[in-house]
C-alpha positions as CSV (number, residue, x, y, z in Angstrom):
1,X,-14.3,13.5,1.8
2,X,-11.1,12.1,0.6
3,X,-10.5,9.8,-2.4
4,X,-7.5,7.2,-2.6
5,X,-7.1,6.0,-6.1
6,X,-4.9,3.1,-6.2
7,X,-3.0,1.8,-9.2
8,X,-0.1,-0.6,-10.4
9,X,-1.4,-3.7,-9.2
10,X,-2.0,-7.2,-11.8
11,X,-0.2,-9.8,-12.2
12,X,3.6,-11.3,-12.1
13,X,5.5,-14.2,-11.4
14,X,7.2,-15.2,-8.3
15,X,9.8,-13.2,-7.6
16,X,9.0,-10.4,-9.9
17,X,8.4,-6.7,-8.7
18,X,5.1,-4.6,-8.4
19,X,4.8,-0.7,-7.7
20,X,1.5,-0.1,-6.0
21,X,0.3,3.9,-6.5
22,X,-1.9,5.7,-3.8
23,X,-3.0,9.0,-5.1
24,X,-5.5,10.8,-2.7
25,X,-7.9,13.4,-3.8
26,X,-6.5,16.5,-1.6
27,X,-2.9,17.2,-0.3
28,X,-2.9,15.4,1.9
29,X,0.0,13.0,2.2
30,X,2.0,14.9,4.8
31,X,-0.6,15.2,7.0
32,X,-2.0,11.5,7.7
33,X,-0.4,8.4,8.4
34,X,-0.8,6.5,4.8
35,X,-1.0,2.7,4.6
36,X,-1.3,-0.1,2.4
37,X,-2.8,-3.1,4.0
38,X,-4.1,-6.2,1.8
39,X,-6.6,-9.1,2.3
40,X,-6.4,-12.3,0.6
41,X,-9.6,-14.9,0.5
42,X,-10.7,-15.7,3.8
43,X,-8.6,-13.8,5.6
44,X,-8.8,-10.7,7.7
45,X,-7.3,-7.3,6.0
46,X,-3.9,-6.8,7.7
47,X,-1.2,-4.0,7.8
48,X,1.6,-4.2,5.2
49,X,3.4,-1.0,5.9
50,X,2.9,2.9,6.7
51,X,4.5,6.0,6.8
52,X,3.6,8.5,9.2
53,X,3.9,12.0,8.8
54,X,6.8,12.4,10.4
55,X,8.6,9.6,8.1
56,X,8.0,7.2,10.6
57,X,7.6,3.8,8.9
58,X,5.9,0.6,9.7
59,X,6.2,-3.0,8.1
60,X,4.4,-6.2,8.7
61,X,7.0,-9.0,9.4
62,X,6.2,-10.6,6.2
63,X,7.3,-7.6,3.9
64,X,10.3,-6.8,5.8
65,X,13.3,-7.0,3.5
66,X,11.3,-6.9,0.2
67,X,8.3,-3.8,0.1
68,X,9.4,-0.5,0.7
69,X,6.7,2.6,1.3
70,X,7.5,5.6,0.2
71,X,6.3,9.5,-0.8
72,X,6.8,10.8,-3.9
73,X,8.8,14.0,-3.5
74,X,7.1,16.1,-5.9
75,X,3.7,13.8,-6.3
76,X,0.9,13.8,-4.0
77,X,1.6,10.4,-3.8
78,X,2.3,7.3,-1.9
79,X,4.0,4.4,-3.4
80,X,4.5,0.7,-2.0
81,X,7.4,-1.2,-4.3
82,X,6.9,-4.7,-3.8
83,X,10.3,-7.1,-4.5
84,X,10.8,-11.0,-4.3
85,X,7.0,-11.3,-4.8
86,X,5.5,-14.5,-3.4
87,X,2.5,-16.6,-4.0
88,X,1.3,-15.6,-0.9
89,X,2.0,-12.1,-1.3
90,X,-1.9,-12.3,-3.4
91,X,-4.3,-10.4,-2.3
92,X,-6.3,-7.1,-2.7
93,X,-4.4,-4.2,-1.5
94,X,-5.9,-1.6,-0.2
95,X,-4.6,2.4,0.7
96,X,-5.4,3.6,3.7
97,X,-5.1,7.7,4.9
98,X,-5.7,8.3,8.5
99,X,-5.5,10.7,11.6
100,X,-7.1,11.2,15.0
101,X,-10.4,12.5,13.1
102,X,-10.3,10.9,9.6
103,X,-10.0,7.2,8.2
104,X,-9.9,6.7,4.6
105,X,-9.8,4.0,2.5
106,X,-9.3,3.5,-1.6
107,X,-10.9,1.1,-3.4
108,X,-8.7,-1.2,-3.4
109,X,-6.4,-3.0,-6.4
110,X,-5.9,-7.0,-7.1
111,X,-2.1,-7.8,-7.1
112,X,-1.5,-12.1,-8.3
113,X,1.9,-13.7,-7.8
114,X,2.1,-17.0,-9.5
115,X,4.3,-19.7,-8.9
């Protein structure tokens, strides 16, 4: 069993910045693909971005341009630095560790943007 404990999410303003966290229980970072994916009120989760483990990354049309996933180099940890933050940007992200066997997910974390 892995845990994902994500942090850095609250509230800011429009157009401020956010660093979401993903810190999984084991060392596991290099060896899964590691997501952040958010859902809002009455709407289906979706895919923000990933990172494989090859350094492969992923982004959702919507956070192309302003988020930006990323290992820590020294960390067991995956970060997701949020830019140019929009109202609709609110919703509960979640992080998300996966392979062919294994799909994990944290418990997720509230991020607001205000306008």
């Amino acid at each position: 069993q892995v845990r994902l404990v994500e942090s850095g999410g609250g509230l800011v303003q429009a157009g401020g910045s956010l660093r979401l966290s993903c810190a999984p229980s084991g060392n596991i970072i290099r060896l899964y693909t590691m997501g952040w994916y958010r859902q809002a009120p009455g709407k289906q989760r979706e895919l923000v971005a990933a990172i494989t483990s090859g350094d492969t990354t992923n982004y959702a049309d919507s956070a192309k341009g302003r988020f930006t996933i990323s290992r820590g180099n020294a960390k067991n940890t995956v970060y997701l630095q949020m830019n140019n933050l929009k109202p609709e940007d609110t919703a509960v992200y979640y992080c998300n560790a996966r392979n062919f066997r294994d799909d994990w997910w944290g418990q997720g974390i509230q991020v607001t943007v205000s306008s």
